[in-house]
C-alpha positions as CSV (number, residue, x, y, z in Angstrom):
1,X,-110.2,-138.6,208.9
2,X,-109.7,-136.9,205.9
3,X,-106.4,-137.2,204.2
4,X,-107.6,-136.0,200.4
5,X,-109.8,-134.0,198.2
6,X,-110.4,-136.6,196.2
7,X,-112.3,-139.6,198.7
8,X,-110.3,-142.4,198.6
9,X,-112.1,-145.7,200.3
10,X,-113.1,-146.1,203.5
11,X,-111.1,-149.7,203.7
12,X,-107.9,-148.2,202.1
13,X,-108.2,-145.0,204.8
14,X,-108.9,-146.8,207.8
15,X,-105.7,-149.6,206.7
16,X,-103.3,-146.3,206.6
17,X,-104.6,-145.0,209.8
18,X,-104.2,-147.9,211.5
19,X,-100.5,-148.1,210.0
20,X,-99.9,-144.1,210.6
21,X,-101.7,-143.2,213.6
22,X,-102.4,-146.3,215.8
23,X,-98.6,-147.4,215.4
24,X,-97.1,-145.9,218.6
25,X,-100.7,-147.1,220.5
26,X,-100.4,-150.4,219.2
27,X,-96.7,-150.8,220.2
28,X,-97.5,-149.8,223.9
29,X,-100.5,-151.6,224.5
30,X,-99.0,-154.8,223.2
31,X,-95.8,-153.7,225.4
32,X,-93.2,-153.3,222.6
33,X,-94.2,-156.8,220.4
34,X,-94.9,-155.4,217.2
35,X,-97.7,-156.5,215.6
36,X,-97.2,-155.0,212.7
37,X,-94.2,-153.1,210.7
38,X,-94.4,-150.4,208.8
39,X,-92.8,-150.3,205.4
40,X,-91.9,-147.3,202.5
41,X,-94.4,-149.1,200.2
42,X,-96.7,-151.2,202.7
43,X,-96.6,-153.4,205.4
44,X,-96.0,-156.3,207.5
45,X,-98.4,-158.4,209.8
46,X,-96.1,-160.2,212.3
47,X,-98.9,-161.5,214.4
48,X,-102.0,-162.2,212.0
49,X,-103.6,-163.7,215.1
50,X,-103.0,-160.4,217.7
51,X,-103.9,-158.2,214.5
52,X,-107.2,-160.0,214.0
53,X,-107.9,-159.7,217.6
54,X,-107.1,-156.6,219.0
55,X,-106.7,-154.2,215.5
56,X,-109.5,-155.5,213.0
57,X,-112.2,-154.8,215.1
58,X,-111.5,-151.7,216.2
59,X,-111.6,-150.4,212.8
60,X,-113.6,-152.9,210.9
61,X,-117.0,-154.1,211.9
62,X,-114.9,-157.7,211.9
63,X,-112.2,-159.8,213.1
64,X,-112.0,-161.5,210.0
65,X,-107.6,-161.7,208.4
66,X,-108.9,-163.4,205.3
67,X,-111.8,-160.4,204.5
68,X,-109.0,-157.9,205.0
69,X,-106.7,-159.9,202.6
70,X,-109.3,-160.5,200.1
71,X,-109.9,-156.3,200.2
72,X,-105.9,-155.7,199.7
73,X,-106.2,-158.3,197.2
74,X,-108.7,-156.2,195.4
75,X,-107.1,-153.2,195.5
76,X,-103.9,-154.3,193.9
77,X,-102.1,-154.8,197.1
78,X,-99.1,-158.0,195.9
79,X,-98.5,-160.1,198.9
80,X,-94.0,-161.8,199.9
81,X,-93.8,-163.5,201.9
82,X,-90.0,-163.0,203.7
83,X,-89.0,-164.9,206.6
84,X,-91.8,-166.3,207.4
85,X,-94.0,-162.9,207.3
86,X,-96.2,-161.9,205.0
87,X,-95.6,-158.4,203.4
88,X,-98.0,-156.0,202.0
89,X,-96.9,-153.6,198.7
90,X,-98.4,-151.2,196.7
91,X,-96.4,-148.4,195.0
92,X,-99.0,-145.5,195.8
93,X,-99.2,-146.5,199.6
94,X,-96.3,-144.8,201.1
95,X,-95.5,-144.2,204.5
96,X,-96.0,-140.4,204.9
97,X,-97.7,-140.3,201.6
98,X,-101.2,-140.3,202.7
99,X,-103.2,-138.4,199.5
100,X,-101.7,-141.0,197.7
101,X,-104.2,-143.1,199.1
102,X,-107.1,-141.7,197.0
103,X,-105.1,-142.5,193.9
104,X,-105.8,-146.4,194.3
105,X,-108.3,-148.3,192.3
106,X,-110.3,-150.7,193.5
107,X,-109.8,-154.0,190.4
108,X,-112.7,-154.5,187.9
């Protein structure tokens, strides 16, 4: 998948792939319980536990919710939490936005 000139990271392009193209899939093969829910500026995980199981390791060579919120954390991604569900923001990943993607930095 290549969504800009400049390479952005493999992690951060596979996380708006699965948010942008496996959307629709993932709402039909869990038959209409979203797992997750996609935001202007990021993202919620209603299921951790489904997303661990069924997403992660179909892009990630892992299952692992803590290894893919330690790599949000370190590429500037803020975590709410609101009602009960834990939202993901960063201001340069924007739903329909994706060469924005390239733009983030990975935290020194």
């Amino acid at each position: 998948t290549n969504y800009s000139q400049k390479k952005a990271p493999a992690f951060l392009l596979k996380t708006y792939e699965i948010l942008e193209v496996e959307m629709d899939h993932l709402e039909t093969s869990i038959r209409g319980y979203s797992v997750l829910e996609r935001v202007e500026t990021g993202f919620v995980i209603k299921s951790p536990d489904r997303f661990a199981a069924e997403v992660l390791p179909v892009y990630f060579k892992h299952n692992n919710m803590h290894s893919f919120i330690r790599q949000l954390n370190m590429y500037g991604f803020s975590k709410k939490r609101t009602r009960g569900q834990n939202y993901y923001h960063h201001s340069l990943f924007i739903k329909g936005q994706p060469h924005l993607v390239s733009e983030i930095q990975r935290k020194v």
